[in-house]
Biopython code that builds the backbone (N, CA, C, O; Angstrom):
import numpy as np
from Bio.PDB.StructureBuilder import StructureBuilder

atoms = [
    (1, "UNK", "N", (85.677, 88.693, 110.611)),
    (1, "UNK", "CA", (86.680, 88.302, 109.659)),
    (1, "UNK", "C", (86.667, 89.320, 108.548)),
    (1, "UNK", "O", (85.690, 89.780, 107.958)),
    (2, "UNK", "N", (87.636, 89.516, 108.420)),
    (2, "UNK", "CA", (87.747, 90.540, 107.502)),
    (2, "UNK", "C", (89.200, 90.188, 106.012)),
    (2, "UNK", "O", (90.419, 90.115, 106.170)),
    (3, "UNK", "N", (88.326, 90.038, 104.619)),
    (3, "UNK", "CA", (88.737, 89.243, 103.899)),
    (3, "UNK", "C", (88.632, 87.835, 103.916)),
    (3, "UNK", "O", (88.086, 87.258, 104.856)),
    (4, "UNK", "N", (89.257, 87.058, 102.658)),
    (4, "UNK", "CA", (89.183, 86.059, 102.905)),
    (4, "UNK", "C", (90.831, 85.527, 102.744)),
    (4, "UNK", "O", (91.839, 86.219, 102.605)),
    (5, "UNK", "N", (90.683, 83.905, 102.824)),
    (5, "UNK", "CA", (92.101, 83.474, 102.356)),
    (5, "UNK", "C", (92.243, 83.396, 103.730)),
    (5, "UNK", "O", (91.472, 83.729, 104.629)),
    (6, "UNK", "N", (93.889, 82.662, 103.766)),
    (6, "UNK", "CA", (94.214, 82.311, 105.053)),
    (6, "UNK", "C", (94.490, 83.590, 105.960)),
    (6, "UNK", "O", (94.555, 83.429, 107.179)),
    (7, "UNK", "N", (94.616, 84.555, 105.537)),
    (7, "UNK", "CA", (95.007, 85.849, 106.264)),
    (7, "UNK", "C", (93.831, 86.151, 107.151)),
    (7, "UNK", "O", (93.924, 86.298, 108.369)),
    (8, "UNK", "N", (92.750, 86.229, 106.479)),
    (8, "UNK", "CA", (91.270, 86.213, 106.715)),
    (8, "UNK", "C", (90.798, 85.355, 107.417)),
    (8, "UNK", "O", (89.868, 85.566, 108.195)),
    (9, "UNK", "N", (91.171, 84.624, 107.311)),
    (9, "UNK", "CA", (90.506, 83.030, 108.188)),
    (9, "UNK", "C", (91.289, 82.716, 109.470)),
    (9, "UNK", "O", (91.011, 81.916, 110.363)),
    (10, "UNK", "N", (92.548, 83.710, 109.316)),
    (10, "UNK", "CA", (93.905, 82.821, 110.649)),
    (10, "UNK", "C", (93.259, 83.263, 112.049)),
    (10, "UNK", "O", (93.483, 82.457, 112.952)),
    (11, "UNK", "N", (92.741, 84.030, 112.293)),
    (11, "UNK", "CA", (92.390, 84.496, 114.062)),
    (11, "UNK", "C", (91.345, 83.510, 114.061)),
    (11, "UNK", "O", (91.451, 82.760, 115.031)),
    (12, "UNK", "N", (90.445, 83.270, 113.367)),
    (12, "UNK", "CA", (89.161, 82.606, 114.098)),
    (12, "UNK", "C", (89.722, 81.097, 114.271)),
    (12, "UNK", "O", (89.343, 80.428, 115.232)),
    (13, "UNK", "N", (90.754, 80.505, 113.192)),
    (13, "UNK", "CA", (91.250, 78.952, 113.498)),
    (13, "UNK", "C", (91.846, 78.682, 115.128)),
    (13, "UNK", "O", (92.226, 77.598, 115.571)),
    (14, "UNK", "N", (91.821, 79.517, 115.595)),
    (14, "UNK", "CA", (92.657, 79.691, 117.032)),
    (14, "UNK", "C", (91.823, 78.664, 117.562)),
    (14, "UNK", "O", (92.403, 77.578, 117.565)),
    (15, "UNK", "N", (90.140, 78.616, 118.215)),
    (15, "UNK", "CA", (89.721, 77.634, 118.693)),
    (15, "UNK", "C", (89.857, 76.462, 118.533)),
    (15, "UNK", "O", (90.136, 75.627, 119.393)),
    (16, "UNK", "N", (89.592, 76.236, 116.940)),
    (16, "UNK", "CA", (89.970, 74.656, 116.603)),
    (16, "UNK", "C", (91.436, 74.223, 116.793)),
    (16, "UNK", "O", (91.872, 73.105, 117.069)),
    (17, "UNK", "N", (92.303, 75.760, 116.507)),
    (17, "UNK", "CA", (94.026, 74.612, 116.903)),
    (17, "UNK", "C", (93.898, 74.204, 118.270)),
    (17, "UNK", "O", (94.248, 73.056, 118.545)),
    (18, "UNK", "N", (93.248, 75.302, 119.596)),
    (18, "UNK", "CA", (93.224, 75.085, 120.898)),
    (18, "UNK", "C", (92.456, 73.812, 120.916)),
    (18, "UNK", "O", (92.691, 73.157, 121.931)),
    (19, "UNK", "N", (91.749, 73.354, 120.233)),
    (19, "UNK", "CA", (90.821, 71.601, 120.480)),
    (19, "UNK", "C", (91.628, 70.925, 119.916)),
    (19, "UNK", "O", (91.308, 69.807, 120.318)),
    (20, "UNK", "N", (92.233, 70.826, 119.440)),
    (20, "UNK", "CA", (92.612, 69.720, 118.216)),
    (20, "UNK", "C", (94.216, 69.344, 118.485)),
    (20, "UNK", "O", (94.613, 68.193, 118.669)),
    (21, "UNK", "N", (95.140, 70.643, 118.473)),
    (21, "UNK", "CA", (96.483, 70.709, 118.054)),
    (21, "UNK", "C", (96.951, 70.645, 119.491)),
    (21, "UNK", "O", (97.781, 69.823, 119.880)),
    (22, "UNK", "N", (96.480, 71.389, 120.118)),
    (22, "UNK", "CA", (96.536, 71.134, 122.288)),
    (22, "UNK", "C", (96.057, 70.852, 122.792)),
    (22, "UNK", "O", (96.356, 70.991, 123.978)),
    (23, "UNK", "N", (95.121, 70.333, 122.526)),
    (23, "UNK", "CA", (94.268, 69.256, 123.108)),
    (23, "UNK", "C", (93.400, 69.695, 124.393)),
    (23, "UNK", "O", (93.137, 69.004, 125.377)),
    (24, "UNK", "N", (92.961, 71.246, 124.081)),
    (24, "UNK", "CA", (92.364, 71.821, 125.544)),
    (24, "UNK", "C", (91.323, 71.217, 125.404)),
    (24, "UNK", "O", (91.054, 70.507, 124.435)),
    (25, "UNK", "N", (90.626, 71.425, 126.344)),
    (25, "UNK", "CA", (89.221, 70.829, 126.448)),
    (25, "UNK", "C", (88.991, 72.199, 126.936)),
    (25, "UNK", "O", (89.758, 73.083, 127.318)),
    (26, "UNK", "N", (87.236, 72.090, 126.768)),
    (26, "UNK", "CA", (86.347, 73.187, 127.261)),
    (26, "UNK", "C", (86.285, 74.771, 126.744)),
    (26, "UNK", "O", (85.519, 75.556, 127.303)),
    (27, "UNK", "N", (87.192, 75.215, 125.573)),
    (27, "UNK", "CA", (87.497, 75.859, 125.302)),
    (27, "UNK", "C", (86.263, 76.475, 123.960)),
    (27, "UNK", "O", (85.905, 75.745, 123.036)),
    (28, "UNK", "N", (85.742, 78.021, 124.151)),
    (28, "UNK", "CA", (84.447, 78.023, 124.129)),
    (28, "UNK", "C", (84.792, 78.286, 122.539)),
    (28, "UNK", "O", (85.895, 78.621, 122.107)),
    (29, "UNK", "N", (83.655, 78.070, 121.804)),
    (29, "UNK", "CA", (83.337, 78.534, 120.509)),
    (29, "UNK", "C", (83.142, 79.893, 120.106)),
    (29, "UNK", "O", (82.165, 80.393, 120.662)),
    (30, "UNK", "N", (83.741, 80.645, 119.334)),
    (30, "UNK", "CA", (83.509, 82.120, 119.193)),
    (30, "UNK", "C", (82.201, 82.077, 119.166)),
    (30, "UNK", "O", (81.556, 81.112, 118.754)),
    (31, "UNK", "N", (81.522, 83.585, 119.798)),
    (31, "UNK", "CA", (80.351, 83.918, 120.346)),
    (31, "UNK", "C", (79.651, 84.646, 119.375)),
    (31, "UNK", "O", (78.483, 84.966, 119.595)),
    (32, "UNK", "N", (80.268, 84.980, 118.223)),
    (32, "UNK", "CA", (79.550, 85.929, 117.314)),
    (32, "UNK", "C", (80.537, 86.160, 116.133)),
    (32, "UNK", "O", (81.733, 86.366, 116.337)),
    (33, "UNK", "N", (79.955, 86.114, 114.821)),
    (33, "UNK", "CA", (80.958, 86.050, 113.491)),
    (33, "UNK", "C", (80.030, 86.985, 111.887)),
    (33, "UNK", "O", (79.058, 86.775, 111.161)),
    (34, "UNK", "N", (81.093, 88.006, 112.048)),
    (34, "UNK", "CA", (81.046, 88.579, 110.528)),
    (34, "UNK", "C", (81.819, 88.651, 109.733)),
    (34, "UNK", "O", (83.020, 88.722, 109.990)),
    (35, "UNK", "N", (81.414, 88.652, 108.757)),
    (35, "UNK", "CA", (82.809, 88.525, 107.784)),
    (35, "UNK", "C", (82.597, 89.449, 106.456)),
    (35, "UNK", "O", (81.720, 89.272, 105.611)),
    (36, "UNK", "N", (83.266, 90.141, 106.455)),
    (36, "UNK", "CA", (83.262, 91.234, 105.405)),
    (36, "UNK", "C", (84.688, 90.987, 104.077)),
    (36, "UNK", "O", (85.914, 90.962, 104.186)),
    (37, "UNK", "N", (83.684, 90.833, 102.822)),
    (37, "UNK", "CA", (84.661, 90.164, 101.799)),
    (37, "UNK", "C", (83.902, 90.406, 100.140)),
    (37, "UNK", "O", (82.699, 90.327, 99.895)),
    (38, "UNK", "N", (84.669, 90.618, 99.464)),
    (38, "UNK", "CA", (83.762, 91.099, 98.324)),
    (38, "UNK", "C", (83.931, 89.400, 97.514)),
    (38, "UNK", "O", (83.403, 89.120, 96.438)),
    (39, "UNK", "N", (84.655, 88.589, 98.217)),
    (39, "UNK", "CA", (85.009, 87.078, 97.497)),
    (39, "UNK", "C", (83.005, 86.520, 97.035)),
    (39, "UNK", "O", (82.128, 87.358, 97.243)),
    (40, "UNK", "N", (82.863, 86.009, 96.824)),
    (40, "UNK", "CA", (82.269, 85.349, 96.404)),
    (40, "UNK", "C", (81.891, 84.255, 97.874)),
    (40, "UNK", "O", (82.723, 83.645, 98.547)),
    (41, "UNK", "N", (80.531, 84.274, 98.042)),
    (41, "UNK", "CA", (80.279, 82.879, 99.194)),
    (41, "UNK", "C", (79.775, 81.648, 98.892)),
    (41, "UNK", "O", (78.548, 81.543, 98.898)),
    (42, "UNK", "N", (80.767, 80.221, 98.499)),
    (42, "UNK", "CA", (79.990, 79.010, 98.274)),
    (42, "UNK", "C", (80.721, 77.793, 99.123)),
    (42, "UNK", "O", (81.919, 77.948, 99.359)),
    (43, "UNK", "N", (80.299, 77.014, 99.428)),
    (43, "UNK", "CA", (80.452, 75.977, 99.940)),
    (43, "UNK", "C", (81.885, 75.365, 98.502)),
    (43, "UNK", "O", (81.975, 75.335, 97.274)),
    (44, "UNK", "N", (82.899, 74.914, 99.967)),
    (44, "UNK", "CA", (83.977, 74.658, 99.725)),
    (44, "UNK", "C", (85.442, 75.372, 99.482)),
    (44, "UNK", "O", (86.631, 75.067, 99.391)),
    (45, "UNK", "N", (84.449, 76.692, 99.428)),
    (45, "UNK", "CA", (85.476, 77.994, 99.048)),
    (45, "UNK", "C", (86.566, 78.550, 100.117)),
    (45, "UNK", "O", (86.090, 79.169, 101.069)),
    (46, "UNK", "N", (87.427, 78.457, 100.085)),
    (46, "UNK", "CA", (88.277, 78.989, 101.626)),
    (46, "UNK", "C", (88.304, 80.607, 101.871)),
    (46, "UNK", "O", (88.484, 81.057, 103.003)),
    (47, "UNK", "N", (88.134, 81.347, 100.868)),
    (47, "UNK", "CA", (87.923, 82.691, 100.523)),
    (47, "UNK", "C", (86.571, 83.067, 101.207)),
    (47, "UNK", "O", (86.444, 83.892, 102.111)),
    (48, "UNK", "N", (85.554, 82.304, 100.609)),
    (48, "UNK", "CA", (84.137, 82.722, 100.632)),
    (48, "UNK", "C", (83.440, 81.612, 101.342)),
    (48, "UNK", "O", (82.255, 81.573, 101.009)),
    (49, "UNK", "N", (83.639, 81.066, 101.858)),
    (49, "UNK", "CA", (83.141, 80.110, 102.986)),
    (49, "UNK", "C", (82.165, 80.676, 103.294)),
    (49, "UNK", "O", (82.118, 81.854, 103.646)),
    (50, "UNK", "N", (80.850, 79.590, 103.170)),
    (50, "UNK", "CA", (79.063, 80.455, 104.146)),
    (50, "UNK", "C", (79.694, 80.223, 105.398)),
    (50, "UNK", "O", (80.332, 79.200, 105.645)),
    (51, "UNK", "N", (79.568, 80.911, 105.976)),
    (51, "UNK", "CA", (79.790, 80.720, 107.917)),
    (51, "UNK", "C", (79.000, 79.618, 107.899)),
    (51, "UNK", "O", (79.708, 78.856, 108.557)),
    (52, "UNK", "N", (77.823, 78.858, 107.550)),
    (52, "UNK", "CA", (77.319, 77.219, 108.498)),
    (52, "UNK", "C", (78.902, 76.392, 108.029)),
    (52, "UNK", "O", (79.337, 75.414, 108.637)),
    (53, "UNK", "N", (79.510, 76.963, 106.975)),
    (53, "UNK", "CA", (80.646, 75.675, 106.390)),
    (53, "UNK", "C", (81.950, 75.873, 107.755)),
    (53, "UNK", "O", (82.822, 75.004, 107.781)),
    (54, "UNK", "N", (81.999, 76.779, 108.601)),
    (54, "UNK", "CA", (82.849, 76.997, 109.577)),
    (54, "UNK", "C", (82.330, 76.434, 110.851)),
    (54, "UNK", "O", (83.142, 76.515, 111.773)),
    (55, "UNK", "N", (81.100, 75.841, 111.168)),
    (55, "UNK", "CA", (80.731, 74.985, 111.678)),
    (55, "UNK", "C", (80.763, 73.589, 111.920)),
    (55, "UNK", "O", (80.495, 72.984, 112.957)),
    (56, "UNK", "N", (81.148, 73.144, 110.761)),
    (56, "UNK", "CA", (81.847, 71.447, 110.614)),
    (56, "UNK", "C", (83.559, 71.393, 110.570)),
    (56, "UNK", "O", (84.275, 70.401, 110.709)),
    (57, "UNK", "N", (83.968, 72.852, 110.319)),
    (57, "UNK", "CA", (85.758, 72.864, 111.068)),
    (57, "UNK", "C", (85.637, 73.236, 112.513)),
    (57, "UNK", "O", (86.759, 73.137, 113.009)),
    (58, "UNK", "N", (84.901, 73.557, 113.253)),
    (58, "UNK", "CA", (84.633, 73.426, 114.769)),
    (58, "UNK", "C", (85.045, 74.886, 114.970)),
    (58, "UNK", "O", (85.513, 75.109, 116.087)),
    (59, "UNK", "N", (84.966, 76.059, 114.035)),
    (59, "UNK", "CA", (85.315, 77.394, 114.632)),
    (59, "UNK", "C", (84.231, 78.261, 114.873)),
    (59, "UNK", "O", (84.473, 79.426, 115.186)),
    (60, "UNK", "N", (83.069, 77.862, 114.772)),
    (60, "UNK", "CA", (81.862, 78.585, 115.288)),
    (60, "UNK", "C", (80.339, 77.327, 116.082)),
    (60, "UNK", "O", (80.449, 76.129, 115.824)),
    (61, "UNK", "N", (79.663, 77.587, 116.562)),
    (61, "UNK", "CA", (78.473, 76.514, 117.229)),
    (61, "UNK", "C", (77.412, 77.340, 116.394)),
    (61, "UNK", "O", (77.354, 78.527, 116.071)),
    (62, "UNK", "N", (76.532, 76.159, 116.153)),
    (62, "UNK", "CA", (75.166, 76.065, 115.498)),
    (62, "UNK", "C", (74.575, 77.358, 115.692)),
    (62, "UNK", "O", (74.282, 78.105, 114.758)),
    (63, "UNK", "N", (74.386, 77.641, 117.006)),
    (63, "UNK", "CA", (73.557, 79.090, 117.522)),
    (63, "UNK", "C", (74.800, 79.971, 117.321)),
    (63, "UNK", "O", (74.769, 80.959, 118.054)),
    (64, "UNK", "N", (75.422, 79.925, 116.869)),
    (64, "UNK", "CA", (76.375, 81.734, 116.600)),
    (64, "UNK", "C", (75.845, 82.223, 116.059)),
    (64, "UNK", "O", (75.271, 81.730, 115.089)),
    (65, "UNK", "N", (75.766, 83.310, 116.360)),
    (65, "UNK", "CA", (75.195, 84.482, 115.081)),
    (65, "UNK", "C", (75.835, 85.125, 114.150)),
    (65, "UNK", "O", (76.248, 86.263, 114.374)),
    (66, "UNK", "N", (76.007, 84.574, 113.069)),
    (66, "UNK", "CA", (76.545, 85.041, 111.931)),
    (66, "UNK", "C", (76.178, 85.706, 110.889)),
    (66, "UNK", "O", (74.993, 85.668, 110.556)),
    (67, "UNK", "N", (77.080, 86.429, 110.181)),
    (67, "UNK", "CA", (76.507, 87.583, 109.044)),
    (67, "UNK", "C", (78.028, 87.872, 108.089)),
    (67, "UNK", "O", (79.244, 87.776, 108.257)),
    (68, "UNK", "N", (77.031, 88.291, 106.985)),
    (68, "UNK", "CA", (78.237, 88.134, 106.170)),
    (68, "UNK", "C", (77.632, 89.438, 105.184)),
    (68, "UNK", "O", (76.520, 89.509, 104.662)),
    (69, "UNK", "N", (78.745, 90.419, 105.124)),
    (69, "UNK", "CA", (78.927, 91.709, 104.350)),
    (69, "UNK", "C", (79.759, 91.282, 102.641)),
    (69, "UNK", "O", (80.980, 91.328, 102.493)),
    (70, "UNK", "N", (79.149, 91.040, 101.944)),
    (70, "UNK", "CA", (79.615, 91.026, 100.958)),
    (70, "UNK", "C", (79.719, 92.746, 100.378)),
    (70, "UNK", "O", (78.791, 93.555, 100.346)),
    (71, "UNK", "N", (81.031, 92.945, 99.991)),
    (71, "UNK", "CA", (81.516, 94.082, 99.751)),
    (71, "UNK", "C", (83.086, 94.754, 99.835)),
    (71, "UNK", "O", (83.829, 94.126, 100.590)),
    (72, "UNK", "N", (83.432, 95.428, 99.455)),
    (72, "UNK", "CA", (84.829, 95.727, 99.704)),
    (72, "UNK", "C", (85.211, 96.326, 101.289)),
    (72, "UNK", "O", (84.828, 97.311, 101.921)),
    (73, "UNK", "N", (86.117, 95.260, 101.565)),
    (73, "UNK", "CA", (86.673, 95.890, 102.948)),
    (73, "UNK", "C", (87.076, 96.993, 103.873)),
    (73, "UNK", "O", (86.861, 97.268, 105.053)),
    (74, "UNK", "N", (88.069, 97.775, 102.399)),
    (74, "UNK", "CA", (88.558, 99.069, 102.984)),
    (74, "UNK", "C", (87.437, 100.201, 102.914)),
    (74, "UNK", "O", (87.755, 101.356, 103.196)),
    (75, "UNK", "N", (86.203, 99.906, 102.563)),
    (75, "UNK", "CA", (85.597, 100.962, 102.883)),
    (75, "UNK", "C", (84.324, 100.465, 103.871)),
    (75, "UNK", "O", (83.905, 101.190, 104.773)),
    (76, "UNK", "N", (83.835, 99.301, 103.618)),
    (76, "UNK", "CA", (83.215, 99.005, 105.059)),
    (76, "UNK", "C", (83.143, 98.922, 106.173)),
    (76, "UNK", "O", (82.239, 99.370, 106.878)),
    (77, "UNK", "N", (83.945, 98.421, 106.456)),
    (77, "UNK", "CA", (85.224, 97.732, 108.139)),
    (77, "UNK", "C", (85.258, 99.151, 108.778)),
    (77, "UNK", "O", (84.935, 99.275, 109.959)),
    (78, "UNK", "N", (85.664, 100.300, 107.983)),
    (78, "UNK", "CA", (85.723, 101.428, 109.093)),
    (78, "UNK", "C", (84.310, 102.264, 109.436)),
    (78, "UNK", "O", (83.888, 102.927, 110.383)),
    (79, "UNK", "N", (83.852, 101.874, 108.200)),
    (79, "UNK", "CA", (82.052, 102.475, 108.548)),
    (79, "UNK", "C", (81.695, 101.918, 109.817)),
    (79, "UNK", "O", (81.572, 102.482, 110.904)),
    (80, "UNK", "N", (81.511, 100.381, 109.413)),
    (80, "UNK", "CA", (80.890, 99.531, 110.870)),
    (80, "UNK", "C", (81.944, 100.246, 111.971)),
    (80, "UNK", "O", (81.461, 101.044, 112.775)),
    (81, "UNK", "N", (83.021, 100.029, 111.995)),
    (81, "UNK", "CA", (83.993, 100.286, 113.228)),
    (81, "UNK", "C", (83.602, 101.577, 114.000)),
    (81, "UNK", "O", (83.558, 101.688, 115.226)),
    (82, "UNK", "N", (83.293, 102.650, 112.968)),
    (82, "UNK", "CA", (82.661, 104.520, 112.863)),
    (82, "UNK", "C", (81.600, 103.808, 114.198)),
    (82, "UNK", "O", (81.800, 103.621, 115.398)),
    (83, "UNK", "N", (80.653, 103.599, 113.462)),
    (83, "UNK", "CA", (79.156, 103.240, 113.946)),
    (83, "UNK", "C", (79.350, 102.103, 115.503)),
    (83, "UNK", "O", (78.637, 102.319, 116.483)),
    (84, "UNK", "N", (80.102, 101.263, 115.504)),
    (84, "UNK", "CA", (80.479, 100.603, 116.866)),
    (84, "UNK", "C", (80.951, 101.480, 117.782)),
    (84, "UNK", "O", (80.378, 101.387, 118.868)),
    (85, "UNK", "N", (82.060, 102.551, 117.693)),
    (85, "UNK", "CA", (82.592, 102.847, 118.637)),
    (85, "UNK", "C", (81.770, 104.372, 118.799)),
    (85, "UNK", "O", (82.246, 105.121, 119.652)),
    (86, "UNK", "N", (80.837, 104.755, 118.201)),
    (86, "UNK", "CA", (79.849, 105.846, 118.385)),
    (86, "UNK", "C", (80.800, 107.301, 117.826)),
    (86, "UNK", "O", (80.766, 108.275, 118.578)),
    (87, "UNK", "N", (81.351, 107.376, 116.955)),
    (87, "UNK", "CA", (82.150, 108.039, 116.155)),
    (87, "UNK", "C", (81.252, 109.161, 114.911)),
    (87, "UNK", "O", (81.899, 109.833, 114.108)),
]
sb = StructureBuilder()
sb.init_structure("model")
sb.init_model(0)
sb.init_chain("A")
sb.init_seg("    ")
for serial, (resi, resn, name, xyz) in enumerate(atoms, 1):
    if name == "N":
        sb.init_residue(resn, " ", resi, " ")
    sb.init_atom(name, np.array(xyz, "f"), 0.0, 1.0, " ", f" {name:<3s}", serial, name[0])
structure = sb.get_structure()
C-alpha cells in the first residue's frame, strides 16, 4: 500500500468486497502487506491504520506478514521497487 486514505487503502479492500459485497466464499486473504506512508500509524486512523487494525476489516489473516515504512513515498517506493527488480 502505498499512501494512505482511500486511494491507498482501495486495492487491498478487494478481498473483503469479494466476501462480503459477492458473497464469494473461499477467497484467500492477501499473502503479504507493506505500506509505505509518512501519515502517522494509530488505531482508528484510515490514513495510518497499524496493519493488525486491517485484520478485524477481513483484508489481511493473523499470520500475514506485515511492515510498515513510515516515510515519504515518492522517494521510497522506487528505491524498494530499484532493489526488487535487481536494478
Amino acid at each position: 500500500q502505498i499512501g494512505g486514505g482511500i486511494a491507498g487503502d482501495f486495492p487491498i479492500c478487494v478481498v473483503p468486497m469479494l466476501h462480503q459485497d459477492l458473497g464469494r466464499q473461499g477467497v484467500p486473504l492477501w499473502g503479504y502487506f507493506c505500506q509505505i506512508s509518512d501519515s502517522t500509524t494509530s488505531y482508528g486512523s484510515y490514513s495510518g491504520a497499524v496493519p493488525n487494525e486491517k485484520i478485524t476489516w477481513g483484508k489481511l489473516g493473523v499470520d500475514t506478514p506485515k511492515f510498515v515504512i513510515e516515510s515519504d513515498a515518492t522517494i521510497v517506493a522506487p528505491l524498494i521497487f530499484a532493489w526488487v527488480l535487481g536494478w
